[in-house]
ZALONU-176480 format. One line per 10 residues: number of its first residue (from 1); their letters; for each residue x, y, z of N, C-alpha, C, CB. Coordinates in pm, whole numbers. Each point is the difference from the previous one (the first is absolute). Glycine has a CB too. Layout:
// residues N
NUM) a) X Y Z X Y Z X Y Z X Y Z | ... .
END
This chain:
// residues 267
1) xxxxxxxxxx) 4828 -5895 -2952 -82 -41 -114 -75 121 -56 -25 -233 97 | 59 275 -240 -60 102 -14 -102 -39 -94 182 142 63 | -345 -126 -44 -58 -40 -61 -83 70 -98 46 -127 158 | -18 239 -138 -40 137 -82 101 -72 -202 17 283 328 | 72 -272 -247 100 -34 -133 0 -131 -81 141 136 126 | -185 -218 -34 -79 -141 -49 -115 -5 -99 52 -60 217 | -152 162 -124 -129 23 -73 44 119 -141 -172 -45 271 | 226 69 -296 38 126 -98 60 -144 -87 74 308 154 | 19 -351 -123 75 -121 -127 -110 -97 -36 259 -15 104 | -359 -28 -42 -98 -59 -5 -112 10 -110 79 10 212 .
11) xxxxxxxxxx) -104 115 -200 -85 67 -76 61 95 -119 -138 -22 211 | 283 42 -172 40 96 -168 -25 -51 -122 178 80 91 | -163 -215 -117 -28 -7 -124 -211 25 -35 290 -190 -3 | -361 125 67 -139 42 -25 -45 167 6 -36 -245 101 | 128 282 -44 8 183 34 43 79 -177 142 -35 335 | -45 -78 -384 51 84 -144 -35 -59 -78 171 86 40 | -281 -212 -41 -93 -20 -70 -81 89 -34 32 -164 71 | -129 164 64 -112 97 27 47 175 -38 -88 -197 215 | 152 227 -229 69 143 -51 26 -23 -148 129 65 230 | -69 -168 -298 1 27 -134 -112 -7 -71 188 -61 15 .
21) xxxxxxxxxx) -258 -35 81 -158 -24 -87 -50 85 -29 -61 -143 81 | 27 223 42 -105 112 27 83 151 -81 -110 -132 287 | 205 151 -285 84 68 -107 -37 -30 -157 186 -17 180 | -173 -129 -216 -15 20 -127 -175 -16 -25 276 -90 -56 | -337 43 147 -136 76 -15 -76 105 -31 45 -100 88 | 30 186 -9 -40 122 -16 73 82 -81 -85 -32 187 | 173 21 -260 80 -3 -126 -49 10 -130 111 -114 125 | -198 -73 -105 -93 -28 -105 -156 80 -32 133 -217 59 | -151 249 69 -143 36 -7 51 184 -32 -161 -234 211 | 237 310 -191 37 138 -3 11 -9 -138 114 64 221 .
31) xxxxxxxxxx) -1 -119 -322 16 -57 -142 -109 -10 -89 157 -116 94 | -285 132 -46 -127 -9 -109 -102 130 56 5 -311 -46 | 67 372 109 -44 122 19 -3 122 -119 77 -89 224 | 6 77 -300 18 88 -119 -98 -34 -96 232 23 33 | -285 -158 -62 -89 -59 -81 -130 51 76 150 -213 -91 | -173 233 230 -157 51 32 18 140 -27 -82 -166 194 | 174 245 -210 -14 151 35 -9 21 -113 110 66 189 | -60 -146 -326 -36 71 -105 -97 71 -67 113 -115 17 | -230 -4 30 -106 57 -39 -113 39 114 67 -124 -212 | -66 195 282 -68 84 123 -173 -32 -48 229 240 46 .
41) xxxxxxxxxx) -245 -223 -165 -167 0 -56 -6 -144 28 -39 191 -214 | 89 -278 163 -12 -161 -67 -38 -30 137 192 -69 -215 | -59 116 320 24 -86 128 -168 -1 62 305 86 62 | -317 59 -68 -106 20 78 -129 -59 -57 118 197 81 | -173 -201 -208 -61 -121 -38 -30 -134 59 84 110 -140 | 53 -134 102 -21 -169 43 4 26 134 121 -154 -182 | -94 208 273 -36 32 166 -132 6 56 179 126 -16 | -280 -36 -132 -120 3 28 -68 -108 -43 21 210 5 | 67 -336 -40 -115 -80 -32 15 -149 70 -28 139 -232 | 98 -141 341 64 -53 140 -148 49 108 338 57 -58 .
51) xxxxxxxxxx) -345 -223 59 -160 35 178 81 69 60 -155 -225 90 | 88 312 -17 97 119 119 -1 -88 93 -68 256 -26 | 9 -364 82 67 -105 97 130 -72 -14 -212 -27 25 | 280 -9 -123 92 -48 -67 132 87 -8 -188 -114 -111 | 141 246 131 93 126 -20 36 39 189 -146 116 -298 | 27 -165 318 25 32 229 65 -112 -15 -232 104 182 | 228 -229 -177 53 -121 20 161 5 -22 -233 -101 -69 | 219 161 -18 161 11 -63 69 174 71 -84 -170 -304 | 3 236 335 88 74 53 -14 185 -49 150 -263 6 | -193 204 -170 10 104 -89 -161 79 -22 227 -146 -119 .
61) xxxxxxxxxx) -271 158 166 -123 138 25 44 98 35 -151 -103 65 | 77 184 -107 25 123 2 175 81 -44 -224 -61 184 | 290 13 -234 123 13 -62 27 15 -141 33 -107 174 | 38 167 -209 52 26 -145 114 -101 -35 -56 256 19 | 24 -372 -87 121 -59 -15 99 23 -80 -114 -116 65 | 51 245 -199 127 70 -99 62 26 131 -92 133 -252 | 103 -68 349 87 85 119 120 -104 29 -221 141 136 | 303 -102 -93 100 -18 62 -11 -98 137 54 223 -117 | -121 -134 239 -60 -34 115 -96 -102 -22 42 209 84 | -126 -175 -181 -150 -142 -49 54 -91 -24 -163 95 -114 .
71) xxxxxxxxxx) 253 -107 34 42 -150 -21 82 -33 20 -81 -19 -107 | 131 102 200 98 -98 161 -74 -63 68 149 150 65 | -282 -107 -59 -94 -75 135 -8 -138 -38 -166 198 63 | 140 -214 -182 -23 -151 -52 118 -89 45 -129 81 -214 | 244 -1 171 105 -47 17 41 -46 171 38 146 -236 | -74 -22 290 27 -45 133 -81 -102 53 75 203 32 | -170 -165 -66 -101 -160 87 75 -157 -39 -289 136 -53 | 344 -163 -81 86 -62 38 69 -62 16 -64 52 3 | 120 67 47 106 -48 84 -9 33 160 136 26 -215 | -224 -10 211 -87 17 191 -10 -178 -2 -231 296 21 .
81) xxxxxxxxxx) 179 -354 -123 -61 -159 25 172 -48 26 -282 -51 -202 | 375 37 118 147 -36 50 77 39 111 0 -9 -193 | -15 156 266 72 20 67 -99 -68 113 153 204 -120 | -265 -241 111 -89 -36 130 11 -167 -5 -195 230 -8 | 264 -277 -84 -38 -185 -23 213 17 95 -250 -125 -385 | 323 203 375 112 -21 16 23 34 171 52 45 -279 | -150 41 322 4 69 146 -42 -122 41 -55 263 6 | -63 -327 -19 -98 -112 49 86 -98 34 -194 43 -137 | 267 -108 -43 128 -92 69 80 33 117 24 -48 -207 | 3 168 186 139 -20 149 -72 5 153 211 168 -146 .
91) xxxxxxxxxx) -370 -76 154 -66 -31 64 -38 -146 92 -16 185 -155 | -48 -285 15 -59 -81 48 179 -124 41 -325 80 -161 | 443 -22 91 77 -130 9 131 41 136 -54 -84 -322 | 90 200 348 76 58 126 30 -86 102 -101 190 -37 | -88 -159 138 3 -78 105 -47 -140 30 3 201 37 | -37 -289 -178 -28 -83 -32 106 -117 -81 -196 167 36 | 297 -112 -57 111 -83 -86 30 -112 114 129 215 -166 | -56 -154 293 65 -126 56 -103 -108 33 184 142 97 | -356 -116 -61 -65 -73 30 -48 -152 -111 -38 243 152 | 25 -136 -240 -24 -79 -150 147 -73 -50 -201 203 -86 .
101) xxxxxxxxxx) 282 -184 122 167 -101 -69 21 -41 134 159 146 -218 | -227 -149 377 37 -66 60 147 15 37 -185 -105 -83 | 226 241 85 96 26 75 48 81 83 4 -84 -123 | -125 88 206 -52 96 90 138 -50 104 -327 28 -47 | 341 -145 83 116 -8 90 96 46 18 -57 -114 -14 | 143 142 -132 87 46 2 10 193 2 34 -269 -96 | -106 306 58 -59 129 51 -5 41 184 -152 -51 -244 | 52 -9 269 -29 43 93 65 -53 176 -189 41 -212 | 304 -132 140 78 -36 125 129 78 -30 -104 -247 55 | 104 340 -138 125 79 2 -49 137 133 86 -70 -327 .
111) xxxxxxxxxx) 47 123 396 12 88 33 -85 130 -4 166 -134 -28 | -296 114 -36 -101 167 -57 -117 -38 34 103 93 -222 | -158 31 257 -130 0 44 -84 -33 -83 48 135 129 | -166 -142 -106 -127 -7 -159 -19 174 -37 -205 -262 97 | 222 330 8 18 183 -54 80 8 -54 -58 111 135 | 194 -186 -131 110 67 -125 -37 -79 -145 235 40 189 | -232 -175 -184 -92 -42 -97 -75 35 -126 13 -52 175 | -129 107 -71 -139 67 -30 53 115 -103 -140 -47 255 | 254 125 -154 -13 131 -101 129 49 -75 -178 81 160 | 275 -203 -151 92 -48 -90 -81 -25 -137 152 -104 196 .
121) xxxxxxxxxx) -281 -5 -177 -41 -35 -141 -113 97 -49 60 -250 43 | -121 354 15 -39 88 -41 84 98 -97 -125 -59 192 | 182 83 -117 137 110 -50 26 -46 -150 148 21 256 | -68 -161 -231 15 -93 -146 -129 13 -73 156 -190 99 | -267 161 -102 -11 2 -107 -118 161 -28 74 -320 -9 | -64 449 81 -33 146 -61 113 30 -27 -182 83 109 | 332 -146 -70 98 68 -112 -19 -50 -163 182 10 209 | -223 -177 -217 -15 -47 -109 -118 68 -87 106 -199 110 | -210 238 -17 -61 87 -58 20 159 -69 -85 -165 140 | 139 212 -56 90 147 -70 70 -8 -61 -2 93 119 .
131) xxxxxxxxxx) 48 -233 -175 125 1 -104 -137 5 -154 282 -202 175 | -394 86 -131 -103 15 -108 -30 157 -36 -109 -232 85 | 43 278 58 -45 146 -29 124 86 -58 -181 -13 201 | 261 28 -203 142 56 -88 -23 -35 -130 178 -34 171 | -217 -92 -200 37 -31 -159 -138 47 -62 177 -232 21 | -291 268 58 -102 4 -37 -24 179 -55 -58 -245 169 | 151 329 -52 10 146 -57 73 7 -92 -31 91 170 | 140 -123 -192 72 -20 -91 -22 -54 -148 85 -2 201 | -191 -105 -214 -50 -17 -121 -84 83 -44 39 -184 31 | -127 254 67 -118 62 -41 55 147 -79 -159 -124 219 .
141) xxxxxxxxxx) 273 156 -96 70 178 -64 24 -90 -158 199 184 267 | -88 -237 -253 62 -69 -124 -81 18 -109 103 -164 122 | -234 73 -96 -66 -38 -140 -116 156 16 18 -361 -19 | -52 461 69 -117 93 -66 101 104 -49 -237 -36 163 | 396 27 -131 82 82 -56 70 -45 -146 22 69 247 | 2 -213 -269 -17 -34 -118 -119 -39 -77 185 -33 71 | -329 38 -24 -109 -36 -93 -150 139 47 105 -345 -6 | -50 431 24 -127 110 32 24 67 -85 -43 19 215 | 41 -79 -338 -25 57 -135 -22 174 -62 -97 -246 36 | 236 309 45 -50 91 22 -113 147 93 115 -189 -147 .
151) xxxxxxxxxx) -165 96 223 -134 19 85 54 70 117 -138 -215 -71 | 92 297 87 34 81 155 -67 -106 129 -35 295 -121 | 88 -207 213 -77 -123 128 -1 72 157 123 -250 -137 | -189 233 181 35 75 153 95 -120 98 -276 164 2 | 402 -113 33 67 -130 112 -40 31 125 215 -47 -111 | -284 109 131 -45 -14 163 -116 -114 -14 43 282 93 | -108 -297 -229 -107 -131 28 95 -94 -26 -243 71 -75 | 308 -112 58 127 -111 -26 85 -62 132 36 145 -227 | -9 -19 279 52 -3 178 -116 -42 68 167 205 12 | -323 -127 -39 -96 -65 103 -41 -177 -28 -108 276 17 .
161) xxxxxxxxxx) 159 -280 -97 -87 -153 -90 154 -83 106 -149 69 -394 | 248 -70 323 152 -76 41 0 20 173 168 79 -262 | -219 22 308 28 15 160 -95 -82 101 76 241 -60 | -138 -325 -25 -104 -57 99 59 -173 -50 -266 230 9 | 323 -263 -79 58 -175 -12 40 -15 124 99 -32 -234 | -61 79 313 80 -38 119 -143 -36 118 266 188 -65 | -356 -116 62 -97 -57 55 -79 -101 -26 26 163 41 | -26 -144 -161 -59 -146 -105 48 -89 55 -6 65 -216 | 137 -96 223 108 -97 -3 -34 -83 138 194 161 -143 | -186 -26 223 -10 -34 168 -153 -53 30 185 209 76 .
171) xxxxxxxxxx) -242 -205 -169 -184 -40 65 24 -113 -58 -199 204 -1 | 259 -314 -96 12 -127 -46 123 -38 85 -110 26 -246 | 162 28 241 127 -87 135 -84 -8 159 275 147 -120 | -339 -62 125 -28 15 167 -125 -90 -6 90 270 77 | -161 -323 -156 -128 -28 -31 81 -187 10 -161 278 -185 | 241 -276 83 53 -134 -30 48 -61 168 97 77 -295 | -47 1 341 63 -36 119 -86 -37 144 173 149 -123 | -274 -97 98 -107 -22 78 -81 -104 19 20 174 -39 | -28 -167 -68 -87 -151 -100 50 -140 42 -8 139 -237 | 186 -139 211 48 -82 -9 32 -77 176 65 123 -270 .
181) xxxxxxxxxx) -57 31 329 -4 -75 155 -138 -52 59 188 161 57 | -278 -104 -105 -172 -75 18 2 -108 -88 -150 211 35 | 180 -237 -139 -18 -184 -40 107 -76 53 -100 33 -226 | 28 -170 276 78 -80 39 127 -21 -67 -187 -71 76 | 178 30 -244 146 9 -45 -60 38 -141 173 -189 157 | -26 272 -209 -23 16 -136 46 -87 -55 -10 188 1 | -70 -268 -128 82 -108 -52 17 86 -135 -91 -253 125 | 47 339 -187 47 43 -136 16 199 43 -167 -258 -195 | 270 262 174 -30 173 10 -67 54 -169 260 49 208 | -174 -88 -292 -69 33 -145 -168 25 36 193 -175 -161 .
191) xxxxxxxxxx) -239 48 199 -175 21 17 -30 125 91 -52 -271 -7 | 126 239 110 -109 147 67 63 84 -27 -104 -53 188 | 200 122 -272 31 161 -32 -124 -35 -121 329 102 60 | -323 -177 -136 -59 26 -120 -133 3 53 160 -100 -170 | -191 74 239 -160 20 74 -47 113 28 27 -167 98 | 79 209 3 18 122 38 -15 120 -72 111 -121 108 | -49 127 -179 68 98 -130 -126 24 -107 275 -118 9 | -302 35 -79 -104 -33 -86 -150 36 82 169 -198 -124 | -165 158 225 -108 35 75 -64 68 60 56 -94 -21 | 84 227 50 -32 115 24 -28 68 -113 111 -14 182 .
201) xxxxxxxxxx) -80 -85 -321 27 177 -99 -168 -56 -49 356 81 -146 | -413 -239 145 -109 -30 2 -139 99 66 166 -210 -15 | -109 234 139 -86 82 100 -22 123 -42 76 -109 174 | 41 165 -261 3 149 -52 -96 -25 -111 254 92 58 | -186 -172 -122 -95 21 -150 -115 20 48 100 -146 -162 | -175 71 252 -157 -41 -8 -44 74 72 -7 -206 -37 | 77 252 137 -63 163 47 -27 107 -111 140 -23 211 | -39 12 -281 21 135 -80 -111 -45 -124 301 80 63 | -376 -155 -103 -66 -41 -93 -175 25 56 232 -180 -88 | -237 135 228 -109 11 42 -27 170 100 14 -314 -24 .
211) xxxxxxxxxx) 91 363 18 -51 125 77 -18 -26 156 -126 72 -218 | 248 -146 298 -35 -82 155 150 67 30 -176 -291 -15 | 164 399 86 115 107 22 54 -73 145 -118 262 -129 | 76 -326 205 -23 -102 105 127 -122 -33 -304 58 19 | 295 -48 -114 130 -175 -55 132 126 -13 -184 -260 -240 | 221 371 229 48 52 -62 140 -10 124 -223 130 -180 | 152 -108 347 90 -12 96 20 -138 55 -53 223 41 | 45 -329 -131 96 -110 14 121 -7 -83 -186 -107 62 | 155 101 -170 136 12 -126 85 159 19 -171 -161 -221 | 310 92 199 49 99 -48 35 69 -94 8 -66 117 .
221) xxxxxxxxxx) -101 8 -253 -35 -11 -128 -71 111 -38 3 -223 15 | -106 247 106 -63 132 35 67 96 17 -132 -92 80 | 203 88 39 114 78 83 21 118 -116 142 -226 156 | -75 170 -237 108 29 -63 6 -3 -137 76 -62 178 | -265 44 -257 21 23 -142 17 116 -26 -106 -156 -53 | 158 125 -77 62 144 -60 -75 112 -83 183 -148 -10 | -271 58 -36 -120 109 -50 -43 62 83 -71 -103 -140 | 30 76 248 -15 111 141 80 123 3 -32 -192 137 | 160 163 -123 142 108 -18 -40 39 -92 195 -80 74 | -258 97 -213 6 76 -100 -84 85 4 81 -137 -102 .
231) xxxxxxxxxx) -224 54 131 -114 110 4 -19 73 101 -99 -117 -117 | 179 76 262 -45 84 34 92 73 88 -196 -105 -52 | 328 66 13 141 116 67 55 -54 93 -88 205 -25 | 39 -325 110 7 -81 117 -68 -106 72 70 166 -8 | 16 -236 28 -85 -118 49 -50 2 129 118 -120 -136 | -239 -12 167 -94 16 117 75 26 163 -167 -172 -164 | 208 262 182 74 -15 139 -48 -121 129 27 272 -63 | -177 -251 55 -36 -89 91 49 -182 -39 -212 212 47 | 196 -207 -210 53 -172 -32 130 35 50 -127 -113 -237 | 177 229 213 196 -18 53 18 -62 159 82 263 -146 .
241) xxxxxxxxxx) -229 -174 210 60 -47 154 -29 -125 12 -30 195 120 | -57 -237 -184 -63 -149 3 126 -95 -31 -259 71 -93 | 338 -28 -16 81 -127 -54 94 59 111 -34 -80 -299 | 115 139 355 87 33 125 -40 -76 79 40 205 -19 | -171 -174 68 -28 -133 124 -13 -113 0 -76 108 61 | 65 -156 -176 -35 -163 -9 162 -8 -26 -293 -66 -120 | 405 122 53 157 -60 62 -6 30 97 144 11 -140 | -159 73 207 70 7 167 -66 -120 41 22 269 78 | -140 -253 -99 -96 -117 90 54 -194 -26 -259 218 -55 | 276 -211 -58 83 -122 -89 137 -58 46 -102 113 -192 .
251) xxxxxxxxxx) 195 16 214 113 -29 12 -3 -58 193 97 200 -252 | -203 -134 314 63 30 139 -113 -142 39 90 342 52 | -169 -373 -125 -68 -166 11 90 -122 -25 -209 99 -92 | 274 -21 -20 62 -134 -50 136 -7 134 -68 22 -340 | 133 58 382 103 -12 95 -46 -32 136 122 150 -133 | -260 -121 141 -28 -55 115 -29 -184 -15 -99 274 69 | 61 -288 -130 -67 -159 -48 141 -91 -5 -236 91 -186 | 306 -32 87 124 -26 -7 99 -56 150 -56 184 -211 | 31 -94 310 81 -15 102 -62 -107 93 87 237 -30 | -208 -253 7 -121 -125 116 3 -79 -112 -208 129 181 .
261) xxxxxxx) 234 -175 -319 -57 -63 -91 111 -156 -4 -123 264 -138 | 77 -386 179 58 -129 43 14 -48 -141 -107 -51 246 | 257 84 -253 65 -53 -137 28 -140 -3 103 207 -31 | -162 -259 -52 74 -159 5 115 -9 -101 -229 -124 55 | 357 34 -17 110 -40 -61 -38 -139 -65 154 136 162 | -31 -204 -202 8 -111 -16 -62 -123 53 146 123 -44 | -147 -80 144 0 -100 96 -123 -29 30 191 56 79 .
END
């Protein structure tokens, strides 16, 4: 029984959903980039007349959004909120599907351990995820090479911004998975990614509005905004080790819980 290949047919079609979306998202939002750069004076105007709380909230302080890099950040945030509502799903629904359709029986009286299982459906769905993160570099080169209006750009901030989704990805999957083996049952996954997701980028905003640098190492909203990368060449290493440990810590909870955790079937 190969269940790696199960979980991959399972999930391909929500996988090339979630990739065209977030593709033509960021498509759309790159596409009106030529309309801000035109006018560099205007932009900056109406920028200055935006509460500077409203401008942290969103991402965009301290940034040039005529730039290239500036008004990717907007752009990227998001699509930080999509690629984190899509990690959450496979998160919160993995080790929770057979319990919730009640067909835990047929699972778990086959021939396999709950370790092959476990990291059969892991596997499934960070490949489903790297197929997202693929479509996600790929739109972004795509669209600042057809809509950077001309505009020069540095790609090493482009590589630093794109090289960290994969951790993103992994702090809403490892987070979802955790979650889901500590509640008794999930009856809606939609609700708790969207909880999740929304709630971390909630936590960011309102740190970043009130000046509480303290909220900043829960979200990975923090982690990993991009106005950070701009102003200041690199992001917080210490949030990096922070979001590293809460997956390790996530993934190796959830497999433990997982393996003591009294699945009910049908029956």
């Amino acid at each position: 029984m190969n269940i790696y290949k199960r979980e991959i047919k399972d999930k391909l079609k929500s996988t090339i959903v979630w990739s065209i979306s977030i593709f033509a998202l960021i498509m759309l939002f790159m596409s009106i980039f030529p309309v801000f750069s035109r006018d560099a004076t205007t932009l900056k105007l109406m920028m200055d007349n935006y509460p500077e709380e409203m401008l942290k909230a969103f991402g965009m302080s301290g940034v040039d959004l005529g730039s290239v890099a500036g008004y990717f950040t907007m752009t990227l945030l998001f699509t930080q909120i999509c690629l984190a509502i899509q990690a959450s799903n496979y998160g919160f629904s993995i080790l929770s599907l057979e319990e919730r359709e009640l067909t835990a029986d047929f699972l778990l009286t086959k021939p396999v351990t709950r370790t092959k299982i476990f990291f059969s459906k892991f596997a499934a769905a960070f490949t489903a995820l790297t197929i997202t993160n693929v479509a996600t570099w790929g739109s972004t080169y795509l669209s600042i090479e057809m809509f950077r209006n001309g505009k020069d750009y540095d790609i090493d901030i482009f590589i630093k911004m794109m090289a960290t989704i994969v951790l993103f990805q992994l702090f809403f999957l490892g987070v979802g998975m955790v979650i889901s083996m500590l509640v008794k049952k999930v009856k809606s996954v939609l609700t708790f990614s969207m909880s999740l997701s929304f709630g971390m980028y909630i936590l960011s905003a309102f740190g970043s509005i009130i000046g509480e640098d303290t909220l900043g190492y829960i979200t990975p909203f923090k982690y990993f905004e991009p106005n950070t990368l701009i102003i200041n060449g690199a992001y917080d290493r210490t949030m990096i080790y922070v979001c590293i440990t809460v997956i390790v810590v996530s993934l190796l909870a959830s497999y433990i819980l997982y393996n003591k955790r009294n699945i009910h079937s049908a029956n």
